[in-house]
Backbone of each chain as ProteinMPNN parsed JSONL, in Angstrom:
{"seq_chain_A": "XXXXXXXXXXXXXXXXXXXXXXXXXXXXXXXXXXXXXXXXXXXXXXXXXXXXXXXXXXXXXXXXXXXXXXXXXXXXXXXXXXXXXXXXXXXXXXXXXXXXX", "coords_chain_A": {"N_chain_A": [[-13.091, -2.207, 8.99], [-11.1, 0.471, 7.708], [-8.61, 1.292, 4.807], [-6.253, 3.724, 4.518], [-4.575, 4.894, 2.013], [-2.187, 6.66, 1.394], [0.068, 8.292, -1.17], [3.225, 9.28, -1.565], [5.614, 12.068, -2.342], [8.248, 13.524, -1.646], [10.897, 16.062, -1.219], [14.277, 16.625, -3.081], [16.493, 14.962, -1.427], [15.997, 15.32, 1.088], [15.44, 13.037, 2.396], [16.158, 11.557, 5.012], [15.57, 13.575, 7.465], [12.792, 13.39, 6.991], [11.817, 10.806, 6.884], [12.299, 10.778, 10.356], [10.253, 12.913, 10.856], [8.028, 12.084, 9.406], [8.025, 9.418, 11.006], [7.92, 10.427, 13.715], [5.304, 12.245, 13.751], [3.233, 10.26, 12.938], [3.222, 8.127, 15.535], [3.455, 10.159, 17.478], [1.258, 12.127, 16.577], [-1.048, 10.862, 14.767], [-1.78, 8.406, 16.011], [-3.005, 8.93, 17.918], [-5.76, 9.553, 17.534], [-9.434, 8.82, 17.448], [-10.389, 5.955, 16.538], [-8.17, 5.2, 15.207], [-6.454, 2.41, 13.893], [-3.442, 1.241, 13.585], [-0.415, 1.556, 11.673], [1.685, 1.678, 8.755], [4.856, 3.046, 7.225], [6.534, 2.767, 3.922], [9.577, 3.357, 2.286], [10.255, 3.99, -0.868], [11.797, 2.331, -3.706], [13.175, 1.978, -6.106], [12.158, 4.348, -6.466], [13.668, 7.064, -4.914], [12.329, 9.261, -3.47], [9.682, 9.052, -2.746], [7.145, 7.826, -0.76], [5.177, 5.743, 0.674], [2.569, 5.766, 2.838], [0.388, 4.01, 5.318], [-2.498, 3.979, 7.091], [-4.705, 2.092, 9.151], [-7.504, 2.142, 9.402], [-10.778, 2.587, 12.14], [-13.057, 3.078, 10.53], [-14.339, 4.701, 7.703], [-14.85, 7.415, 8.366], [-13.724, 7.879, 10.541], [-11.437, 8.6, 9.689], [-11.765, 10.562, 8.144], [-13.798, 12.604, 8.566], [-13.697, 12.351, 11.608], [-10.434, 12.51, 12.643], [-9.526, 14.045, 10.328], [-10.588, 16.713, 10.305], [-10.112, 17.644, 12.684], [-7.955, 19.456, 15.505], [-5.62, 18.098, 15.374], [-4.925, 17.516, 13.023], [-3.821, 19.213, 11.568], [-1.703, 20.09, 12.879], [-0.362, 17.534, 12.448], [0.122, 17.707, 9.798], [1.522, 20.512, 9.267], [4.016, 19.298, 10.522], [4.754, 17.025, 8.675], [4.058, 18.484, 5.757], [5.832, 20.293, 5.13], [8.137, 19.109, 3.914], [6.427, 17.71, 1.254], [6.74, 17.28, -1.852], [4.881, 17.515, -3.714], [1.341, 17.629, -3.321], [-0.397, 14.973, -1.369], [-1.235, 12.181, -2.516], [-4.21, 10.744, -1.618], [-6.473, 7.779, -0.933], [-9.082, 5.284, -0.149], [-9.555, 2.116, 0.986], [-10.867, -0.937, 1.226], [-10.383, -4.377, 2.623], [-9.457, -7.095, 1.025], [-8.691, -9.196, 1.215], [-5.843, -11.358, 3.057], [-2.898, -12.647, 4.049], [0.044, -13.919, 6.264], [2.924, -15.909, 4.998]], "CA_chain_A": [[-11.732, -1.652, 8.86], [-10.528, 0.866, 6.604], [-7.106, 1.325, 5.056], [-5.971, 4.851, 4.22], [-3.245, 4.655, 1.635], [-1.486, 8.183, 1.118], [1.657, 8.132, -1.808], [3.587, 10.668, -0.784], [6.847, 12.257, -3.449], [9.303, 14.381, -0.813], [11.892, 17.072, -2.069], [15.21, 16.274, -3.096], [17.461, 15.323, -0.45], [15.228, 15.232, 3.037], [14.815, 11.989, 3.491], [16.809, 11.156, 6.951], [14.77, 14.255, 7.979], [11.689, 13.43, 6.614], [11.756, 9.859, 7.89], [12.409, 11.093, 11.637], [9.139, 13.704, 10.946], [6.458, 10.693, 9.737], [8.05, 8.855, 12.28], [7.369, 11.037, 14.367], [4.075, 12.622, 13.077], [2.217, 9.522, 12.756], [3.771, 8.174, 16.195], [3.03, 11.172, 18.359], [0.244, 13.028, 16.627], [-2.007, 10.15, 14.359], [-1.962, 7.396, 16.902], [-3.68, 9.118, 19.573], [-7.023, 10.195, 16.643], [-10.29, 7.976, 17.963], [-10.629, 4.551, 15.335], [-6.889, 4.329, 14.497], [-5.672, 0.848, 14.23], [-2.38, 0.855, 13.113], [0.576, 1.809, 10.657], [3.507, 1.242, 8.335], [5.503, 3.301, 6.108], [7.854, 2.124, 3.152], [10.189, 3.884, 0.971], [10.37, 3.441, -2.517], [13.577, 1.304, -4.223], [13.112, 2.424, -7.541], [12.237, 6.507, -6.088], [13.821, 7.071, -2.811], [11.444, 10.279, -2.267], [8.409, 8.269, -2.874], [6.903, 6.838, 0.536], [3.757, 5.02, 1.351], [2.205, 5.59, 4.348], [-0.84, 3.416, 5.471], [-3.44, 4.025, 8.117], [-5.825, 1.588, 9.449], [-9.164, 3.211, 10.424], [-12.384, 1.395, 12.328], [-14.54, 3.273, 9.718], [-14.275, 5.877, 7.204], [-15.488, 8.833, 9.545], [-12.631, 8.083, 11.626], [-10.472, 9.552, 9.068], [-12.528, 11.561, 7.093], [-14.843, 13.699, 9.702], [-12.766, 13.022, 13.029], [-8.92, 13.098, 12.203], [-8.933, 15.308, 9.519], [-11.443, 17.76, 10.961], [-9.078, 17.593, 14.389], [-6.866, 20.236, 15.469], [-4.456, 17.427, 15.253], [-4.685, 17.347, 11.615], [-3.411, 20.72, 11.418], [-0.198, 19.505, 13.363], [0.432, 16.447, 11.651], [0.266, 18.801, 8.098], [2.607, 21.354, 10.148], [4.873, 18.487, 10.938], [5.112, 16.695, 7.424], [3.916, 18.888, 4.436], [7.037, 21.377, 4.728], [8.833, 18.226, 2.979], [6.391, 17.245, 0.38], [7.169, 17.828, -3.265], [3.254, 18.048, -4.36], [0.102, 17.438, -2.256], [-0.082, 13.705, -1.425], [-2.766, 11.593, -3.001], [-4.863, 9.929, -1.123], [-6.99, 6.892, -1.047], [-9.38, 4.503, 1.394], [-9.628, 1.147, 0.422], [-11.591, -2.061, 2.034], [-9.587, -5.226, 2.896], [-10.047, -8.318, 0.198], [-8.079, -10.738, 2.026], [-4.761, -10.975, 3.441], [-2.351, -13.876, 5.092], [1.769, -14.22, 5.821], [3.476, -16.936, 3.988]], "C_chain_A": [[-11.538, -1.033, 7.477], [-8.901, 1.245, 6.217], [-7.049, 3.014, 4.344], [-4.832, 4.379, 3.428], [-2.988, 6.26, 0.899], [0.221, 8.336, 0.374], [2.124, 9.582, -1.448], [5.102, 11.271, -1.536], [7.499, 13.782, -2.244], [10.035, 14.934, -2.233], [12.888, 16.103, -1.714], [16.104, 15.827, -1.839], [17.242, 14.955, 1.159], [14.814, 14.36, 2.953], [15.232, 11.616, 4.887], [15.88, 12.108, 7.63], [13.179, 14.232, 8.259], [10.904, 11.981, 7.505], [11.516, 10.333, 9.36], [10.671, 11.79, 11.448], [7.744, 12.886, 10.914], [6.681, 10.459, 10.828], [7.371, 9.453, 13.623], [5.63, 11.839, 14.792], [2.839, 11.613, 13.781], [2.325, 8.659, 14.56], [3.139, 8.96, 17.633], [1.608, 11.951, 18.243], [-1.432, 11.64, 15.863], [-2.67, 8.883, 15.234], [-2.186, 7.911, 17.838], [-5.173, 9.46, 18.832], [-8.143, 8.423, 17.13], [-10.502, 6.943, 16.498], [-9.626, 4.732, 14.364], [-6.398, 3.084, 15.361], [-4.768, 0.199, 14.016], [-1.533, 1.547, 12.236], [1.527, 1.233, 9.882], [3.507, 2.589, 7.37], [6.713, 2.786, 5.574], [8.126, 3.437, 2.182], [11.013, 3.428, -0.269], [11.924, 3.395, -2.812], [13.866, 2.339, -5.519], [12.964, 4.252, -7.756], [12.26, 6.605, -4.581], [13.032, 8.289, -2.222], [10.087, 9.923, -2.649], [8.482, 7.601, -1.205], [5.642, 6.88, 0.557], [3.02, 5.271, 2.989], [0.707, 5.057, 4.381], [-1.252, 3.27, 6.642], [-4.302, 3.091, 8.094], [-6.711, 2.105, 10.028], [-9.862, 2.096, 11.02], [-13.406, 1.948, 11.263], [-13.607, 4.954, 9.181], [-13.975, 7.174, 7.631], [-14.315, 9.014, 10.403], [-11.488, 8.854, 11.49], [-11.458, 10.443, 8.788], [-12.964, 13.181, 7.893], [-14.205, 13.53, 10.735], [-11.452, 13.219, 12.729], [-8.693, 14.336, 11.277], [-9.953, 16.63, 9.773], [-10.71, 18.143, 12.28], [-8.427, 18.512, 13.866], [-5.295, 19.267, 15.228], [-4.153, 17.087, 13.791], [-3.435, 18.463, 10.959], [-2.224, 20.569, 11.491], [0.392, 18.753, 12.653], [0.458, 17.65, 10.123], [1.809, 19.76, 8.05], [4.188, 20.472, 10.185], [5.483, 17.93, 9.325], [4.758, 17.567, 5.79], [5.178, 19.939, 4.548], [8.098, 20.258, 3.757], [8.283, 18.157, 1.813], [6.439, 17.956, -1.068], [5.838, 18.585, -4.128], [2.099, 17.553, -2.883], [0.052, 16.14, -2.377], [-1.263, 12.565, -1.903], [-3.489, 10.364, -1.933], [-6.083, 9.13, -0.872], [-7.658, 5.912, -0.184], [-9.831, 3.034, 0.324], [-10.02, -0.121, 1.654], [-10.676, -3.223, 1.812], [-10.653, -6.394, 1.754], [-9.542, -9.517, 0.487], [-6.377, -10.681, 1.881], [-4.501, -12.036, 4.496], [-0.512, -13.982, 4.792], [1.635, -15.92, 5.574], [3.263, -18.572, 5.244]], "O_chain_A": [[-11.698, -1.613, 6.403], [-8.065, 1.457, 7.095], [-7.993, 3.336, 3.622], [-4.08, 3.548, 3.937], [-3.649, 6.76, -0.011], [1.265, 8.45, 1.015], [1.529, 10.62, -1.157], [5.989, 10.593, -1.019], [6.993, 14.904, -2.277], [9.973, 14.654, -3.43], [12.878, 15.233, -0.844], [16.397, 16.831, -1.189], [17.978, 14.514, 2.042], [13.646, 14.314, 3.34], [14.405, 11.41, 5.775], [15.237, 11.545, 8.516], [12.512, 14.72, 9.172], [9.976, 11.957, 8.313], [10.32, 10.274, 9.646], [9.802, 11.082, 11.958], [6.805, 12.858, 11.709], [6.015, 10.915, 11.757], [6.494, 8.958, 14.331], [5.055, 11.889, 15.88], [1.975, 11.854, 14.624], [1.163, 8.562, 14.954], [2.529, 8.433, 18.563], [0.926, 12.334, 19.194], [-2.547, 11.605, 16.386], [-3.834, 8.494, 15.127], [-1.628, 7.495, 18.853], [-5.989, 9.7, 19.722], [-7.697, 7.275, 17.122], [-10.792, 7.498, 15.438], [-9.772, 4.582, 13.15], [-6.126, 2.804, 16.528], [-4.751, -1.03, 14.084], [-2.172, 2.545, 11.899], [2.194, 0.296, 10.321], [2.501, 3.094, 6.871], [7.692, 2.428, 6.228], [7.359, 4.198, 1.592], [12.027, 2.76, -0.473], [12.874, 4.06, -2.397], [14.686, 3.247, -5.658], [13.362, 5.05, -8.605], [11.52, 6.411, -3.616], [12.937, 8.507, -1.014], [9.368, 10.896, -2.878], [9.44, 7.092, -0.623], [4.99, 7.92, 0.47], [3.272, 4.705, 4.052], [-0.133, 5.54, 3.622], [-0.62, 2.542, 7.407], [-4.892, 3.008, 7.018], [-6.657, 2.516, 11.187], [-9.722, 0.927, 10.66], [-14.483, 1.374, 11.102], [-12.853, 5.774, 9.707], [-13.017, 7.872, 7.3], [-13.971, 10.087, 10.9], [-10.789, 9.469, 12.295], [-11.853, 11.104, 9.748], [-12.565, 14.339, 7.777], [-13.888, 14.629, 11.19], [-11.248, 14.408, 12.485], [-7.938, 15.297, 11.427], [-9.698, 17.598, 9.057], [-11.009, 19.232, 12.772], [-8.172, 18.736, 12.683], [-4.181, 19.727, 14.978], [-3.172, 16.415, 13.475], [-2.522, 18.362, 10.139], [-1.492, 20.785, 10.525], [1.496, 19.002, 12.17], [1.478, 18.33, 10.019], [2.752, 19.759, 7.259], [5.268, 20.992, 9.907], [6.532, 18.385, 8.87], [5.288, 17.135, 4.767], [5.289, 20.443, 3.43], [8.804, 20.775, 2.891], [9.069, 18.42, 0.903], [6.159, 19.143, -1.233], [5.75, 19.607, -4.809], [2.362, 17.239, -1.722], [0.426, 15.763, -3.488], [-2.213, 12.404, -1.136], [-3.052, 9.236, -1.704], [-6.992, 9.877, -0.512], [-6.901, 5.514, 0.702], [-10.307, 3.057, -0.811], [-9.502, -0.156, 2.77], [-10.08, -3.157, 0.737], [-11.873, -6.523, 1.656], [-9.889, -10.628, 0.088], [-5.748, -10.165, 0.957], [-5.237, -12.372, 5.424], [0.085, -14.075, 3.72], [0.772, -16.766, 5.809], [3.593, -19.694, 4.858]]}, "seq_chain_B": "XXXXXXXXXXXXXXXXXXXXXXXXXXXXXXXXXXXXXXXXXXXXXXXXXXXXXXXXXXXXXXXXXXXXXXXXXXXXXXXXXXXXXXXXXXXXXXXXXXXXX", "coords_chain_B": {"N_chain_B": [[13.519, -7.423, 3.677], [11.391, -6.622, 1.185], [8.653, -4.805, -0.263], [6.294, -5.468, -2.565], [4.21, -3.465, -4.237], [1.46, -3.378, -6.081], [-0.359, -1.416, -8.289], [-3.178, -1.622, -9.462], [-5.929, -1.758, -11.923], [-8.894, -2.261, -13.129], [-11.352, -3.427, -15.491], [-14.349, -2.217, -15.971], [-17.052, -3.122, -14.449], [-16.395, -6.128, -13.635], [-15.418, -6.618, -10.995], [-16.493, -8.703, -9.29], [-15.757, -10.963, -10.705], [-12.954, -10.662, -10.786], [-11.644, -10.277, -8.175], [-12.223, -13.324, -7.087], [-10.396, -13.917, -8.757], [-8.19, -12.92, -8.411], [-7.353, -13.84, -5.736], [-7.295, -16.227, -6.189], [-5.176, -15.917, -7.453], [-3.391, -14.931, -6.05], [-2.402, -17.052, -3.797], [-3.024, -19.441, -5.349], [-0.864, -19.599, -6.716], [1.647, -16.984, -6.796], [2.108, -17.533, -4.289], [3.373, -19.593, -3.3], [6.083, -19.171, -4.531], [10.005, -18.92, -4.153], [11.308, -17.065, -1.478], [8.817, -15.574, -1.055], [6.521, -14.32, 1.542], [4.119, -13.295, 2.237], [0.917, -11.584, 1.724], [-1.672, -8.944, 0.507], [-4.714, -7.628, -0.383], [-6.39, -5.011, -1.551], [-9.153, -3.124, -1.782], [-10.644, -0.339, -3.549], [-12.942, 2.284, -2.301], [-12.834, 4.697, -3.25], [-12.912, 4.583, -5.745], [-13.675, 2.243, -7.359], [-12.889, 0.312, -9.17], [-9.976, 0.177, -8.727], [-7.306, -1.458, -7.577], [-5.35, -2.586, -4.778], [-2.678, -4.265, -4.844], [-0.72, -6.072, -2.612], [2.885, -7.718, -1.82], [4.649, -9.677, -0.118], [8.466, -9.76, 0.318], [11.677, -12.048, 0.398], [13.548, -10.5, -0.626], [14.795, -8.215, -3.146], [15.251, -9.427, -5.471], [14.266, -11.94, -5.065], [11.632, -11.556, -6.035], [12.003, -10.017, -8.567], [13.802, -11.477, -10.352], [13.371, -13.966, -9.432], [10.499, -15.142, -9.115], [9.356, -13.093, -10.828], [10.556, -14.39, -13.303], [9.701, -16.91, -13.779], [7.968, -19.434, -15.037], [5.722, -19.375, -13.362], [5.158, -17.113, -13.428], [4.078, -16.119, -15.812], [1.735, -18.021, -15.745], [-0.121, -16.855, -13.818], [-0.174, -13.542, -14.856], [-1.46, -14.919, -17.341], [-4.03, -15.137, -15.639], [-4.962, -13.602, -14.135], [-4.632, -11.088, -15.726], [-6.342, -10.663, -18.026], [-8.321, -8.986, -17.068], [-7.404, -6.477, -16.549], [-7.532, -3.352, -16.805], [-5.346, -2.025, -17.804], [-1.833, -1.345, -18.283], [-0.562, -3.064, -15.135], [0.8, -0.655, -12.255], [3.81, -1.093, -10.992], [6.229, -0.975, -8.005], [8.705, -1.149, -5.841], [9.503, -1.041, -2.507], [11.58, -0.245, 0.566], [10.545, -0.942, 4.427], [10.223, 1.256, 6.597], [9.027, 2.07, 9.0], [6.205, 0.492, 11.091], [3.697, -0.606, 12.847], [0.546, -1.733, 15.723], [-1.823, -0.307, 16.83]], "CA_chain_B": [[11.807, -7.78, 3.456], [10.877, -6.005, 0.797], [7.379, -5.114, -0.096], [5.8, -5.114, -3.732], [3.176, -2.674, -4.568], [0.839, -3.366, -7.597], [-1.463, -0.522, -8.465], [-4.303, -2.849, -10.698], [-7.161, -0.637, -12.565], [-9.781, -3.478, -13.858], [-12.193, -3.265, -16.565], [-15.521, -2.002, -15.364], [-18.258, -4.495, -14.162], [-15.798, -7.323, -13.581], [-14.942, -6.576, -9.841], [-16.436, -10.585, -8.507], [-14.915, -12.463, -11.217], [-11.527, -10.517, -10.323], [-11.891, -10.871, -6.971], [-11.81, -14.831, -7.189], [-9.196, -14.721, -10.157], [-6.65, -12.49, -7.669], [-7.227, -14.212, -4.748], [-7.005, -17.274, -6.677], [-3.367, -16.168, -8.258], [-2.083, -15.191, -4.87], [-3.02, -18.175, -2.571], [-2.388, -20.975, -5.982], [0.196, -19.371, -7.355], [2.426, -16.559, -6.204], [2.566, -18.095, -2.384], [4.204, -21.06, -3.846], [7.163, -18.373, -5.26], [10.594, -18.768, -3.248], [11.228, -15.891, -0.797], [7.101, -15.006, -0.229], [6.165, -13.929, 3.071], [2.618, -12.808, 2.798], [-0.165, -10.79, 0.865], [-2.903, -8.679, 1.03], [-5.339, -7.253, -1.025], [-7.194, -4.036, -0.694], [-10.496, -2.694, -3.048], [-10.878, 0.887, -3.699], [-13.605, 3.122, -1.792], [-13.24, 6.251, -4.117], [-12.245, 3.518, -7.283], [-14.19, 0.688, -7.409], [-12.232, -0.6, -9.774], [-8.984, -0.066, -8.3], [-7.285, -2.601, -6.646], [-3.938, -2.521, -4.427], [-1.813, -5.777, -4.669], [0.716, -5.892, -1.812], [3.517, -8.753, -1.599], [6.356, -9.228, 0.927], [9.506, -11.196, -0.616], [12.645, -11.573, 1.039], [14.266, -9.864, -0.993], [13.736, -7.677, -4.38], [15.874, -10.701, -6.354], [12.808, -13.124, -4.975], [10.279, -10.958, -6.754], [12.202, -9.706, -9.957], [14.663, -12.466, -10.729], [13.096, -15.659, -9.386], [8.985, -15.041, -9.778], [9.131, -12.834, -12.807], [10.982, -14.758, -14.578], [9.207, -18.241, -13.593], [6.875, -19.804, -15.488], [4.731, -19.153, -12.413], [4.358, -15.667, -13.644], [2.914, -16.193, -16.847], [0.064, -17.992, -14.925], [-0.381, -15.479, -12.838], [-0.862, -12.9, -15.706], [-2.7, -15.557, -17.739], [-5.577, -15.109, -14.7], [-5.47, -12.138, -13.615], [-4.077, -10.236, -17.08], [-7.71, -10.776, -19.116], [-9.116, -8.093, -16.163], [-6.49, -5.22, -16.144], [-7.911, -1.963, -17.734], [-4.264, -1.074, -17.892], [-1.188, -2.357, -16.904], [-0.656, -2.716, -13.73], [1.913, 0.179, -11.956], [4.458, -2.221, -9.753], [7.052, -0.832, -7.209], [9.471, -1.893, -4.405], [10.218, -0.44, -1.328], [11.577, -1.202, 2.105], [9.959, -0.834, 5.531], [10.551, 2.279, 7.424], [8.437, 1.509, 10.485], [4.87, 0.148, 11.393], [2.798, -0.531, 14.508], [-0.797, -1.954, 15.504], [-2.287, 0.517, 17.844]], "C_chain_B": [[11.796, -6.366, 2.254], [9.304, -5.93, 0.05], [6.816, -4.624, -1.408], [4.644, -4.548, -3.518], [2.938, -2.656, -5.766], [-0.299, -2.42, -7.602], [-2.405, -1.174, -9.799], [-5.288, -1.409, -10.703], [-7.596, -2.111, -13.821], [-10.794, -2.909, -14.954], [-13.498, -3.085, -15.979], [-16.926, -3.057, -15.27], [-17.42, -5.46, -13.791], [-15.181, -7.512, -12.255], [-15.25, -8.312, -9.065], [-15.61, -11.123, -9.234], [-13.441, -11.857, -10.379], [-11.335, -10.341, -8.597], [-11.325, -12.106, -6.828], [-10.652, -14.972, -8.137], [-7.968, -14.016, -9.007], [-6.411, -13.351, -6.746], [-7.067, -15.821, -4.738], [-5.364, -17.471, -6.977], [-2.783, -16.311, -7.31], [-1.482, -16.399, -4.396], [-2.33, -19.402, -3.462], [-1.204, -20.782, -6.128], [1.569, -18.511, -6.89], [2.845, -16.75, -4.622], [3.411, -19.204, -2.631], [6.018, -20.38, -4.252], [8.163, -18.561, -3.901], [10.576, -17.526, -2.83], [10.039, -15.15, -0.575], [6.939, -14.892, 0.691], [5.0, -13.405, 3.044], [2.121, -11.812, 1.559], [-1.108, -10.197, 1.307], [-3.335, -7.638, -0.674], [-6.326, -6.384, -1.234], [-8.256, -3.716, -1.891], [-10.813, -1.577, -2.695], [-12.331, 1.655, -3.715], [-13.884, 3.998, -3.078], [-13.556, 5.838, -5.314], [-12.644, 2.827, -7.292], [-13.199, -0.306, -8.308], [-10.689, -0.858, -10.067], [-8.288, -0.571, -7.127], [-5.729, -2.406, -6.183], [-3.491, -4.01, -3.934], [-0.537, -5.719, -3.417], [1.246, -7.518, -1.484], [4.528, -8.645, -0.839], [6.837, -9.959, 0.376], [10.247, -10.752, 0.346], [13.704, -10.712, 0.742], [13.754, -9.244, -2.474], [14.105, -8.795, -5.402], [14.613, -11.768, -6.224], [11.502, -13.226, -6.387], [11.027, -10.802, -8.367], [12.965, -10.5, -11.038], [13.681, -13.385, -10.769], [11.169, -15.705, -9.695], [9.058, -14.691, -11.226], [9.744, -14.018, -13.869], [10.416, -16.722, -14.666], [8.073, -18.502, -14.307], [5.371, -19.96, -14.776], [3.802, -17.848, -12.951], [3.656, -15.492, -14.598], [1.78, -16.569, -16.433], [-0.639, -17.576, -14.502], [-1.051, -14.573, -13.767], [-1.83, -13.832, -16.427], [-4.271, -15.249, -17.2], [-5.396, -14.027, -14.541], [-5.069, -10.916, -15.03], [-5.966, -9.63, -17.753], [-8.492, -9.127, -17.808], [-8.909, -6.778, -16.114], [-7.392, -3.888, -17.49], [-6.397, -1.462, -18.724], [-3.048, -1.52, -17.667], [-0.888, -2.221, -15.962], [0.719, -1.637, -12.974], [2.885, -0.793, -10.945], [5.936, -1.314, -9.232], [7.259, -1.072, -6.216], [9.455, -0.842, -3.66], [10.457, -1.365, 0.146], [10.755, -0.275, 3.232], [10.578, 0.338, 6.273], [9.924, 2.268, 8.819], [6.893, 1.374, 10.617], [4.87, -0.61, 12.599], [1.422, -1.037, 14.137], [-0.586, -1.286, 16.747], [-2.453, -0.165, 18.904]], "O_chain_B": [[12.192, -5.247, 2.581], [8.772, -7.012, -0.199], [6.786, -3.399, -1.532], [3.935, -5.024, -2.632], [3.695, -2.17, -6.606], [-1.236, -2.69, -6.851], [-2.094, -1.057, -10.984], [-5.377, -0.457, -9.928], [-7.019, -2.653, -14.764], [-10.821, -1.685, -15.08], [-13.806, -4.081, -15.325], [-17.552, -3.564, -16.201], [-18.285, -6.118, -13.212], [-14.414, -8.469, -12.158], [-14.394, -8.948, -8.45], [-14.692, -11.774, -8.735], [-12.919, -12.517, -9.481], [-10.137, -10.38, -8.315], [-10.142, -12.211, -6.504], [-10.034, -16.028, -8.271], [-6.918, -14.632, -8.824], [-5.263, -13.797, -6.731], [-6.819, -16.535, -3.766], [-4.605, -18.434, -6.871], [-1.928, -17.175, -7.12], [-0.304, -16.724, -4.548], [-1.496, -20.179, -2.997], [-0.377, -21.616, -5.761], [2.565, -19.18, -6.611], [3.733, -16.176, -3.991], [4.209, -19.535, -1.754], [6.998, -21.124, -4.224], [7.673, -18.46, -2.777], [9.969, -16.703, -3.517], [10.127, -14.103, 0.067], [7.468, -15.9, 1.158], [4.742, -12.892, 4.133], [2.841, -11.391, 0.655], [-1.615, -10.573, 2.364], [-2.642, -7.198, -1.591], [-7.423, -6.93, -1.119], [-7.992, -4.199, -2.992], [-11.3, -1.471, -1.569], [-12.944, 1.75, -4.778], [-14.911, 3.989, -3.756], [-14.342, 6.472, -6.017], [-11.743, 1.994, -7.189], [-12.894, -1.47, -8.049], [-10.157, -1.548, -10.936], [-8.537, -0.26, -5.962], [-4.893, -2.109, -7.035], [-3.858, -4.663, -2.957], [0.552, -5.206, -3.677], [0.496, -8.397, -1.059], [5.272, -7.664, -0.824], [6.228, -10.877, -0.172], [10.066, -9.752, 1.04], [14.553, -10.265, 1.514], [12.677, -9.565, -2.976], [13.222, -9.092, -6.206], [14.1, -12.313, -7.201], [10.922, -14.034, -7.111], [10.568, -11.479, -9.287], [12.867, -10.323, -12.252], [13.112, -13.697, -11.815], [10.753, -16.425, -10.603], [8.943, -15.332, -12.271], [9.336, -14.337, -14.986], [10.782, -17.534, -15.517], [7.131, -17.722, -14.17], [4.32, -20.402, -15.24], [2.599, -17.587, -12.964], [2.636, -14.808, -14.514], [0.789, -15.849, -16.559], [-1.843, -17.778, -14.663], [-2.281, -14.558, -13.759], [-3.024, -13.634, -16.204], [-5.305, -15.144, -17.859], [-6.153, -13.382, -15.267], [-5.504, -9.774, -14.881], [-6.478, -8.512, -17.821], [-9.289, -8.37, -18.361], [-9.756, -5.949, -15.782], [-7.616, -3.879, -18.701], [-6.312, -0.859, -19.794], [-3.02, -2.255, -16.68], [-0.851, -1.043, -15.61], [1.816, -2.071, -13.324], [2.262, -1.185, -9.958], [6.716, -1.002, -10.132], [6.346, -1.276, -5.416], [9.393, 0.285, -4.151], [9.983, -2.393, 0.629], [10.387, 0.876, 2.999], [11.761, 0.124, 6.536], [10.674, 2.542, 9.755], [6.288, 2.341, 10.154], [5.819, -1.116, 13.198], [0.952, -1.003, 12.999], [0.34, -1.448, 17.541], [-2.863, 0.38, 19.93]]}, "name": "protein", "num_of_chains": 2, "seq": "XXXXXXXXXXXXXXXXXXXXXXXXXXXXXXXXXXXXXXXXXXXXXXXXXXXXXXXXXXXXXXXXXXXXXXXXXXXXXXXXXXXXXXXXXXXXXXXXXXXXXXXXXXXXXXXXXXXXXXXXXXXXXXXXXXXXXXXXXXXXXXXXXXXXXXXXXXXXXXXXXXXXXXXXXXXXXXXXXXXXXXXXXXXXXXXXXXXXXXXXXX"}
């Protein structure tokens, strides 16, 4: 399992919009891409056009070479980059351990 | 629920010891903190030596009031402090929506 973590700084103003569009996005277009295993996004307290969004992959490739090589990449981009403020940084990171309270 | 995000950047070579010293702070120390609900801990693909801390509290008062200011938290940095390249970046946000495929 890999985790995709993508910070993400929106324009002024569009979040109710922007919300609905991940929502949507990740929802309709990322959760149908072969070795996704999940989601969340949060938005930031301290910067309300700051949001997190985190993908679970089965493997690297799953993002890397099939999703973002997909015509569905294209869409999801289509769908959410008309909001973002800069290009969104993104990051894959391996699980070190993890348990609720 | 809100959900702390620590962006850690370690000192190069020192990825096992900090390993055991985080997973040590969480588990002895910050799980013990009122309002905790869970952890995880991710290790950086592109970054080896960047590490993403994530905490759920029940609230942001849990985390910034009642941890920080507990003599818990000095412990906490005590162990895991000696490792940091840098200090660590820390922000809140709330939950906008997540899913397991």
């Amino acid at each position: 399992m890999i985790l995709e973590l993508a910070d993400i700084h929106i324009q002024p103003g569009r979040q109710a919009e922007f919300d609905a569009a991940i929502h949507r996005g990740v929802t309709e277009i990322i959760a149908r891409a072969e070795g996704f295993l999940g989601w969340s996004v949060h938005k930031g307290v301290e910067d309300p056009h700051r949001y997190v969004l985190q993908i679970r992959w089965r493997s690297l490739d799953d993002h890397v070479e099939g999703f973002r090589k997909s015509a569905d990449f294209t869409r999801w981009r289509e769908l959410v980059g008309p909001f973002f403020a800069r290009p969104p940084h993104v990051e894959h990171f391996n699980l070190l351990g993890a348990a609720d309270a």
